[in-house]
ZAVO-168062 format. One record per atom (N, C-alpha, C): residue in three letters; x, y, z. Coordinates in pm, whole numbers, padded with zeros to 5 digits, always signed. Layout:
N
ALAXYZ...
This chain:
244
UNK-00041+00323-02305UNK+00035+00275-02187UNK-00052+00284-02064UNK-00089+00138-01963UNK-00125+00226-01862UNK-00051+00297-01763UNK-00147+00317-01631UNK-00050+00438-01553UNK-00132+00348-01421UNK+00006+00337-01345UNK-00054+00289-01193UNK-00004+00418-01083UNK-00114+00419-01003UNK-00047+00496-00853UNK-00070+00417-00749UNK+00055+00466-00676UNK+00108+00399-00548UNK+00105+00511-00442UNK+00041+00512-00371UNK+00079+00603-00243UNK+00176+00616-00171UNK+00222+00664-00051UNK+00333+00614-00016UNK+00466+00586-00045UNK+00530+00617-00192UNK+00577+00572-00256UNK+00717+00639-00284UNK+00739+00733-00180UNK+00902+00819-00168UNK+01007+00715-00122UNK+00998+00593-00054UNK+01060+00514-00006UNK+00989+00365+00058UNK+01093+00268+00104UNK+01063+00174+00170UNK+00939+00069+00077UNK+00918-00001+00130UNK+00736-00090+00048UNK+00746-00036-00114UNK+00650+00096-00057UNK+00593+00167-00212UNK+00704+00175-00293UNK+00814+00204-00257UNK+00888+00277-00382UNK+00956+00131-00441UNK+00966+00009-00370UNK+00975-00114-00402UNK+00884-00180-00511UNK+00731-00164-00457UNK+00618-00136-00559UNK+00592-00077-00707UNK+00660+00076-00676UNK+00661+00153-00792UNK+00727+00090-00907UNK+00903+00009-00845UNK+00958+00013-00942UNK+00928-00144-00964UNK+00897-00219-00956UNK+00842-00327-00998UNK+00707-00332-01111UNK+00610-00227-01076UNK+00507-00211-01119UNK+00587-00128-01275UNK+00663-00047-01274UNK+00767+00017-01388UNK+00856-00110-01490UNK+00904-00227-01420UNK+00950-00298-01466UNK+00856-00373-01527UNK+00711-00416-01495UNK+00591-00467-01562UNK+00557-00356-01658UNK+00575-00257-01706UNK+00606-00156-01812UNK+00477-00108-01785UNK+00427-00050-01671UNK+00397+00085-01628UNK+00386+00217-01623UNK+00353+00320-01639UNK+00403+00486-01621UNK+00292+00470-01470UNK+00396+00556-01397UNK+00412+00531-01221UNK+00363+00699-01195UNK+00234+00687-01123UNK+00259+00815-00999UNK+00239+00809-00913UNK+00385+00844-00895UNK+00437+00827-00730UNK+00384+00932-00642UNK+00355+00860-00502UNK+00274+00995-00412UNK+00340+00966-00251UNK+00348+01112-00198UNK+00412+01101-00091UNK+00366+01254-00012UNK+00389+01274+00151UNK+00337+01357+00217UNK+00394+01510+00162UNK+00513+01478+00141UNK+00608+01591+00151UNK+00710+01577+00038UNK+00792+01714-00002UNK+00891+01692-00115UNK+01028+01626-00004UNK+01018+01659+00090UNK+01130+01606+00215UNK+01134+01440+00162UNK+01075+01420+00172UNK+01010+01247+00098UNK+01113+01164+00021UNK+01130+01280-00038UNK+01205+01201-00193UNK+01360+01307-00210UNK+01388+01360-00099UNK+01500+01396-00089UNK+01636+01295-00058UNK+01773+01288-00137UNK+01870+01197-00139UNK+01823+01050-00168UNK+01687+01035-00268UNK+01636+00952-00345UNK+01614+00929-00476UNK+01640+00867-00531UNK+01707+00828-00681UNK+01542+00769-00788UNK+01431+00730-00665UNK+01340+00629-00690UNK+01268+00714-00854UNK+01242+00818-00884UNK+01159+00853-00975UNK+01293+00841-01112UNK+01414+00838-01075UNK+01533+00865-01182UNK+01520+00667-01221UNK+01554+00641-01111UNK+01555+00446-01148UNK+01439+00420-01241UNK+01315+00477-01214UNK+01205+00428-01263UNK+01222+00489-01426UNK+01247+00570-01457UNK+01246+00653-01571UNK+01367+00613-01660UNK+01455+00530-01611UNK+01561+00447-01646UNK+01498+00327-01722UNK+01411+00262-01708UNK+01348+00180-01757UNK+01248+00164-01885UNK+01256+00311-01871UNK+01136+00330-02023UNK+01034+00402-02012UNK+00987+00430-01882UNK+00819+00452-01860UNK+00831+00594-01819UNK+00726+00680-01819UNK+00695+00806-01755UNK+00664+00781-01608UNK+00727+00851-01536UNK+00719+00878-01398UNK+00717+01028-01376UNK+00562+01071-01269UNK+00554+01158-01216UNK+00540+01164-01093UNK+00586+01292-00972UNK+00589+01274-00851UNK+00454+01376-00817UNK+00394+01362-00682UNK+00241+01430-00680UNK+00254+01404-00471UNK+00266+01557-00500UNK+00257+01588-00287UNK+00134+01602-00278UNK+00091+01533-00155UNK-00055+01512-00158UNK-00048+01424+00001UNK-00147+01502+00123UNK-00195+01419+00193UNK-00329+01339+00202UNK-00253+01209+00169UNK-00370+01143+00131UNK-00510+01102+00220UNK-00484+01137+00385UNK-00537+01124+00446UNK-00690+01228+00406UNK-00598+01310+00327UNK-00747+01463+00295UNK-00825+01412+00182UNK-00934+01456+00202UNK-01020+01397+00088UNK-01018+01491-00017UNK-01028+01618-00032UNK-00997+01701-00149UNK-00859+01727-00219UNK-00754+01679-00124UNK-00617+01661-00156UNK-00619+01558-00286UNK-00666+01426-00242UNK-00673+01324-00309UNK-00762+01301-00423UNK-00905+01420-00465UNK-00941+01438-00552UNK-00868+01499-00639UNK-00786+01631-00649UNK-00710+01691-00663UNK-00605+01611-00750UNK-00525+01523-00700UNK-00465+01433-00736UNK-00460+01327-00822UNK-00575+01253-00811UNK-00635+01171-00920UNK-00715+01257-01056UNK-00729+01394-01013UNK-00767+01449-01134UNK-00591+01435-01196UNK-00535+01526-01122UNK-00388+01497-01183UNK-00359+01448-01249UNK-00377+01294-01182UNK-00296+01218-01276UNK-00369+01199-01412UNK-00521+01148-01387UNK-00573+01122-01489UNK-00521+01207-01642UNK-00525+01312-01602UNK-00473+01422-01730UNK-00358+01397-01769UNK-00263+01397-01651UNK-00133+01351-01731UNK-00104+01243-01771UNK-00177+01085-01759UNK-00184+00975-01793UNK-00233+00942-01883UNK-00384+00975-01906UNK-00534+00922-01985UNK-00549+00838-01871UNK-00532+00751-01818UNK-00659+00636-01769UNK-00502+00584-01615UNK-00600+00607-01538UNK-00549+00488-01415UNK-00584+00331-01406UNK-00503+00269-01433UNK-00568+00126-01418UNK-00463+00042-01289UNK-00400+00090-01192UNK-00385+00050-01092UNK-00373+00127-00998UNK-00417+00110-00869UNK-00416+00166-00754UNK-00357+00085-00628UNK-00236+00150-00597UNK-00185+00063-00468UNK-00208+00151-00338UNK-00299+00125-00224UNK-00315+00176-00108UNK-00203+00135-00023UNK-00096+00242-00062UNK+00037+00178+00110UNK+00046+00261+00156UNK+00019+00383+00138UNK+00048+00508+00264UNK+00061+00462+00361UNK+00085+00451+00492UNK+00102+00416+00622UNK+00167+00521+00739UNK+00118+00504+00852UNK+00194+00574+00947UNK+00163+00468+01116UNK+00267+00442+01167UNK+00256+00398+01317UNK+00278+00519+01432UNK+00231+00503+01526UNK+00230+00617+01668UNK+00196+00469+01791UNK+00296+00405+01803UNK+00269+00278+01902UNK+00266+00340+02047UNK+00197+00262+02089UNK+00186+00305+02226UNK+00054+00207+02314UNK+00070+00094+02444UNK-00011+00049+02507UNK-00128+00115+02531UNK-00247+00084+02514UNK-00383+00103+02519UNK-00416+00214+02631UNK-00380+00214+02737UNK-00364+00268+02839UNK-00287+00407+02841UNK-00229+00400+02767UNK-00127+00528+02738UNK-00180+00600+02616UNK-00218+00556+02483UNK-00240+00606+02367UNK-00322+00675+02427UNK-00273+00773+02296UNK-00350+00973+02339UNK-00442+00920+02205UNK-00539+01027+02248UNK-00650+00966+02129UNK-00611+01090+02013UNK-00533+01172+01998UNK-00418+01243+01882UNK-00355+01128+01818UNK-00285+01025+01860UNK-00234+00946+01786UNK-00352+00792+01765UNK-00466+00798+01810UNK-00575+00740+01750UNK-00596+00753+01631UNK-00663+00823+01610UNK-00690+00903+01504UNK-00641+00965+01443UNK-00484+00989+01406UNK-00384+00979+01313UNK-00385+00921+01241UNK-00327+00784+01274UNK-00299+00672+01224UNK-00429+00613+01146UNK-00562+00641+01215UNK-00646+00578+01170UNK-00704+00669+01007UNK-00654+00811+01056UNK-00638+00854+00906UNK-00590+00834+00786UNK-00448+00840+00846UNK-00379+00792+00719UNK-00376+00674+00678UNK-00390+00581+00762UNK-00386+00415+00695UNK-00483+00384+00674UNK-00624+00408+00706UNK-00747+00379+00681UNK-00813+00471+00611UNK-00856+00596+00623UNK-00936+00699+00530UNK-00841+00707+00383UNK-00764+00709+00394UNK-00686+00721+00317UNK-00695+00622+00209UNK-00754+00526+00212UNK-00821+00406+00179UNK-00933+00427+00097UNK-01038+00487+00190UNK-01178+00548+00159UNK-01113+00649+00039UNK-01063+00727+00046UNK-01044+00858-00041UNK-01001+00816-00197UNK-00902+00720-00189UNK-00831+00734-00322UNK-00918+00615-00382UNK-01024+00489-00287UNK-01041+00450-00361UNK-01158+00503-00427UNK-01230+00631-00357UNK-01366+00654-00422UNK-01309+00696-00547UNK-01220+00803-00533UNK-01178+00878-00676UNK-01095+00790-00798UNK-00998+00771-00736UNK-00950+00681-00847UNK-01079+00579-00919UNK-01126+00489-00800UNK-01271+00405-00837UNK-01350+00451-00933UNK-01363+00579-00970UNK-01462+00660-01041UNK-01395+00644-01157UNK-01305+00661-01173UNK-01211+00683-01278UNK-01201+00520-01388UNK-01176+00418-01271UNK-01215+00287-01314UNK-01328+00248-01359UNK-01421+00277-01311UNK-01588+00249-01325UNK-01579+00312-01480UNK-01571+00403-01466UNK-01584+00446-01630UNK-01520+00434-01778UNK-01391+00366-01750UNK-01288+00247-01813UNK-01389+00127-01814UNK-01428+00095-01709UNK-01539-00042-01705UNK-01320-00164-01684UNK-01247-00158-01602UNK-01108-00201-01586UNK-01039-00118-01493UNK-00974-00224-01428UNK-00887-00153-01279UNK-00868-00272-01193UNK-00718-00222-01143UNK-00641-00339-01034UNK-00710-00233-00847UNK-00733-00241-00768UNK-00713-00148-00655UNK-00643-00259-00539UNK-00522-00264-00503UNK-00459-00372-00475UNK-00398-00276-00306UNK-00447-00309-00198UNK-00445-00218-00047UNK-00350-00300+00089UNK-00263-00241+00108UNK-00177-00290+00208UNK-00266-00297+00321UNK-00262-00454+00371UNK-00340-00448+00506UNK-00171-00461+00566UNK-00204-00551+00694UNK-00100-00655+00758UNK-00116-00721+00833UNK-00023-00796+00880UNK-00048-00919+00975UNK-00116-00881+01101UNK-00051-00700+01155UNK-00146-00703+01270UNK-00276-00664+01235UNK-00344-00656+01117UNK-00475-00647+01121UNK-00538-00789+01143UNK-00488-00881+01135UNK-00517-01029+01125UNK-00533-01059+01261UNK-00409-01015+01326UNK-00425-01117+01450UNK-00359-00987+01568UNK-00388-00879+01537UNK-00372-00805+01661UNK-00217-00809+01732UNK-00188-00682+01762UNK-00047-00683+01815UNK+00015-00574+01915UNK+00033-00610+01989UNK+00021-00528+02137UNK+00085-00423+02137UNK+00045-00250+02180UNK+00147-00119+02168UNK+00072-00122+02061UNK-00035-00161+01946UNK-00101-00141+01845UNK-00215-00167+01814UNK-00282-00067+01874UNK-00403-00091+01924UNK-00476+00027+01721UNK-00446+00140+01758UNK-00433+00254+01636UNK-00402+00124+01492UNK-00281+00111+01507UNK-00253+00033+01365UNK-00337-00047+01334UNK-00335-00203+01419UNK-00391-00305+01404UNK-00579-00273+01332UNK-00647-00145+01396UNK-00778-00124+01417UNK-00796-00066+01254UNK-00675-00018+01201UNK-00663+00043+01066UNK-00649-00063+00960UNK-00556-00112+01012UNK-00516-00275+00881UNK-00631-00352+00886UNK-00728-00418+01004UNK-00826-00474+01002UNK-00893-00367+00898UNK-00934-00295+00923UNK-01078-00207+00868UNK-00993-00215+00749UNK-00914-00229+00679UNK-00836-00208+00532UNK-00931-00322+00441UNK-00911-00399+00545UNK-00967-00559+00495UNK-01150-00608+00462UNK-01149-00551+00566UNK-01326-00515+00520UNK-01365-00427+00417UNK-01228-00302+00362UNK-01313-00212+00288UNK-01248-00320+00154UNK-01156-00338+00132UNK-01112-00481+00013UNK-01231-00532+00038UNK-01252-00602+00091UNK-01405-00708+00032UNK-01556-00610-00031UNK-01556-00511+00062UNK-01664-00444+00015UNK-01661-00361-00111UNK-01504-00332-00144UNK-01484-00282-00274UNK-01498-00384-00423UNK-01450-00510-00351UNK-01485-00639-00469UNK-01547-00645-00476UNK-01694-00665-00393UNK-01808-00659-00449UNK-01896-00560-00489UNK-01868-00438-00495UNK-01912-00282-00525UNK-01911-00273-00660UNK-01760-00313-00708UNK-01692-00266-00799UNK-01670-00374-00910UNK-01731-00517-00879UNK-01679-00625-00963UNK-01743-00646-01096UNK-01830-00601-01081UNK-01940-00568-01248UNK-01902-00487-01335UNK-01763-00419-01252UNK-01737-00334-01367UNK-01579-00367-01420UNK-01535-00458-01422UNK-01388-00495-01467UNK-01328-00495-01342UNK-01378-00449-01231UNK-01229-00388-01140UNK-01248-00490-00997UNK-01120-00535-01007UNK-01086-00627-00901UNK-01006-00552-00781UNK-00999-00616-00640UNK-00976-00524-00554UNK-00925-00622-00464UNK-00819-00644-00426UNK-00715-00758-00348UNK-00650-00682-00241UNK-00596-00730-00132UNK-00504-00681-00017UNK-00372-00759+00006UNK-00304-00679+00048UNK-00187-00797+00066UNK-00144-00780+00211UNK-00133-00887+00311UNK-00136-00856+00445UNK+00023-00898+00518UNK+00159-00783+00498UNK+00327-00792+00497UNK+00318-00852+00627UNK+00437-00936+00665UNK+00457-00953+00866UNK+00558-00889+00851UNK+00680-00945+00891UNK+00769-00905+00959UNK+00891-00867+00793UNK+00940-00749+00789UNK+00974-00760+00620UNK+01097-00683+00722UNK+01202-00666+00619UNK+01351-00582+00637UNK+01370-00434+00613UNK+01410-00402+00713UNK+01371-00258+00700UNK+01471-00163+00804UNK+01484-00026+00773UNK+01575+00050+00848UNK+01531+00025+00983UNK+01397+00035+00966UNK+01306+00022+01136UNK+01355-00125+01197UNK+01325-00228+01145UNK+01356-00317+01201UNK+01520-00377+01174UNK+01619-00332+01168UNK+01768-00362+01183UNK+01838-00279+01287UNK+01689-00178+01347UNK+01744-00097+01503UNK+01721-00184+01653UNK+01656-00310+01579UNK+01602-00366+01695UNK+01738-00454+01758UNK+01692-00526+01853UNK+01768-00521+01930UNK+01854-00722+01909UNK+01880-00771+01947UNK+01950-00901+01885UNK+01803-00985+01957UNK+01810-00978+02099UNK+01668-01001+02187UNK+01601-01040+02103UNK+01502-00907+02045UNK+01400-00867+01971UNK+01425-00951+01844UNK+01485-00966+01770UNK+01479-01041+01653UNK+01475-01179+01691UNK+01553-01217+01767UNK+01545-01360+01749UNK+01412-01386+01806UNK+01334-01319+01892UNK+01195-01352+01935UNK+01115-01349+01848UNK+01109-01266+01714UNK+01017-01277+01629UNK+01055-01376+01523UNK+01189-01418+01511UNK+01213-01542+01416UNK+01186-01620+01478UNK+01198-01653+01607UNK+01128-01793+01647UNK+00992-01780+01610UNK+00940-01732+01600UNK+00774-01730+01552UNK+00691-01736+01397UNK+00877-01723+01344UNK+00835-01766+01165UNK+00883-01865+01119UNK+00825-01948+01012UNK+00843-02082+00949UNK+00979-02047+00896UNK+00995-01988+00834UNK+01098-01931+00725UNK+01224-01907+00761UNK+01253-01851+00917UNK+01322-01777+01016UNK+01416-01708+00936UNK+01374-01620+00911UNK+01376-01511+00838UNK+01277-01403+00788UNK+01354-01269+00794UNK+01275-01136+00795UNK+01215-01167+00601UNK+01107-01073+00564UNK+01072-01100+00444UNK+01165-00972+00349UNK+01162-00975+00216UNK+01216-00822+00145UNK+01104-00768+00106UNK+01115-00608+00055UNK+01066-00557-00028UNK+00988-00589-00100UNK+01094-00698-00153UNK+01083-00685-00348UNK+00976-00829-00353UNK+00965-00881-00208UNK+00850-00971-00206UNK+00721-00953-00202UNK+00727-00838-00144UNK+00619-00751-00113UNK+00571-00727-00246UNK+00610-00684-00337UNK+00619-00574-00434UNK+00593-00731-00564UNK+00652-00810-00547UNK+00652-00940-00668UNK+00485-00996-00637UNK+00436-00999-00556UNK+00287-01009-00498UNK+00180-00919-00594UNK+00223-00792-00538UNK+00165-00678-00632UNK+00159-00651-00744UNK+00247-00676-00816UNK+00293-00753-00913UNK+00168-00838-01020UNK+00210-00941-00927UNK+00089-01046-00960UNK-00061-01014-00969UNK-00086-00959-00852UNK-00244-00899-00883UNK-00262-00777-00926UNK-00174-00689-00948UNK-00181-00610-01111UNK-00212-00685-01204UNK-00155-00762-01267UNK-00169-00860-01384UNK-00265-00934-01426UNK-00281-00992-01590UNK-00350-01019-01630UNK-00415-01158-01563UNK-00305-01234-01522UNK-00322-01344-01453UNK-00388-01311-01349UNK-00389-01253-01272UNK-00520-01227-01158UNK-00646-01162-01221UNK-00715-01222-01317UNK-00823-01117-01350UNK-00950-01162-01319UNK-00917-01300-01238UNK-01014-01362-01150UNK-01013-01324-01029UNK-00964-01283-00942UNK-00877-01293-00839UNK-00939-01167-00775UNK-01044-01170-00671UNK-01083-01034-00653UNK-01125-01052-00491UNK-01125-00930-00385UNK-01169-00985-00287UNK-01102-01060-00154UNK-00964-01052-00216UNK-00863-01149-00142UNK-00759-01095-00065UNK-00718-01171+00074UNK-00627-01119+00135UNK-00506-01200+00187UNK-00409-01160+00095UNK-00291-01271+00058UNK-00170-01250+00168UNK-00176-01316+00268UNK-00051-01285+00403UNK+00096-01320+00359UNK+00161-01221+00346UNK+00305-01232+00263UNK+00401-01241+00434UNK+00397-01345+00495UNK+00497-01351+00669UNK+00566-01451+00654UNK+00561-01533+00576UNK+00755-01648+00578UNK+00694-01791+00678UNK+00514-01767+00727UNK+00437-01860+00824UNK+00456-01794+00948UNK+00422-01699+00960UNK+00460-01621+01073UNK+00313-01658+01178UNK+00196-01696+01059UNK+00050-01764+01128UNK+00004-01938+01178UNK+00150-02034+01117UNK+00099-02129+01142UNK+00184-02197+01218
């Protein structure tokens, strides 16, 4: 059986991910900051409903020995990793002018090093399979920049450069390495906004409409799969035309 990990993956995106990647008949380890995470959450019981082994693994992924730690983990309890989803994430918004350089370099930890870390280790793990998906949440504001997000945007860009440099690092050896770049998706965060606020960002999508989850996650999906085994290097904008 293989075994994919998802970062991020106590809720929201990832845990959308997880169980999709479970329904492609998967064994899932799920990773998250804290056991708080996965409290009044069902996500590792749904997944295990399906057939597959699911394990949960606290781990800040932003740490680099955390995340060795971890991928030894799993490896043992799996045999072999053959997918890696980079979604950890964290925002600290705030105009250029105001951002404390504490929430600089937060954010740029966890959404970006965090990147660096799991893919060296897990990567290692692939390289020696000579097979592996490493499939990394950028987003739209890494594309095109987005104001109060100066921290994020600087993290999702750099996501995108380390995807290309990992496709070609890593492509001699079975392992393909894709990004998927979400816009505007449905979410607790965004149903606080304001009536204003939404309709300003649907005027700005083809679709006019917010994206789901499970779109997110049907993407990932795809470049897990055998059908992407060409497919390396790429950064696929999942926004409803939120760019044209």
């Amino acid at each position: 059986m293989a075994a994919a990990i998802i970062t991020g993956s106590a809720r929201g995106i990832g845990a959308a991910i997880a169980l999709r990647l479970a329904k492609d008949g998967y064994d899932i380890a799920l990773n998250d900051i804290s056991e708080a995470m996965f409290e009044n959450n069902s996500i590792m019981e749904d997944i295990r409903a399906l057939g597959v082994q699911c394990e949960k693994y606290i781990a800040d992924v932003s740490d680099h020995q955390q995340c060795s730690d971890m991928v030894k983990a799993v490896k043992e309890r799996f045999g072999s990793i053959d997918v890696l989803v980079n979604n950890a994430g964290i925002t600290r918004d705030g105009l250029l002018a105001r951002m404390s350089e504490e929430n600089f370099d937060l954010v740029i930890a966890v959404n970006q090093k965090s990147v660096f870390n799991m893919t060296k280790f897990a990567g290692s793990v692939m390289m020696k399979q000579r097979s592996g998906r490493i499939i990394n949440l950028s987003s739209v504001a890494g594309l095109y920049g987005n104001a109060g997000q100066m921290n994020y945007s600087a993290s999702k860009a750099a996501i995108i450069g380390m995807t290309k440099t990992t496709a070609k690092e890593l492509g001699s050896r079975g392992i393909t390495c894709n990004a998927v770049a979400p816009g505007f998706i449905s979410t607790p965060m965004t149903d606080k906004l304001s009536d204003e606020v939404k309709n300003s960002i649907l005027s700005m999508i083809a679709m006019k409409r917010y994206g789901e989850v499970n779109e997110i996650a049907g993407v990932v999906s795809f470049l897990a799969s055998p059908d992407a085994s060409y497919v390396t290097g790429q950064i696929i904008e999942i926004s409803g035309g939120l760019s044209m």
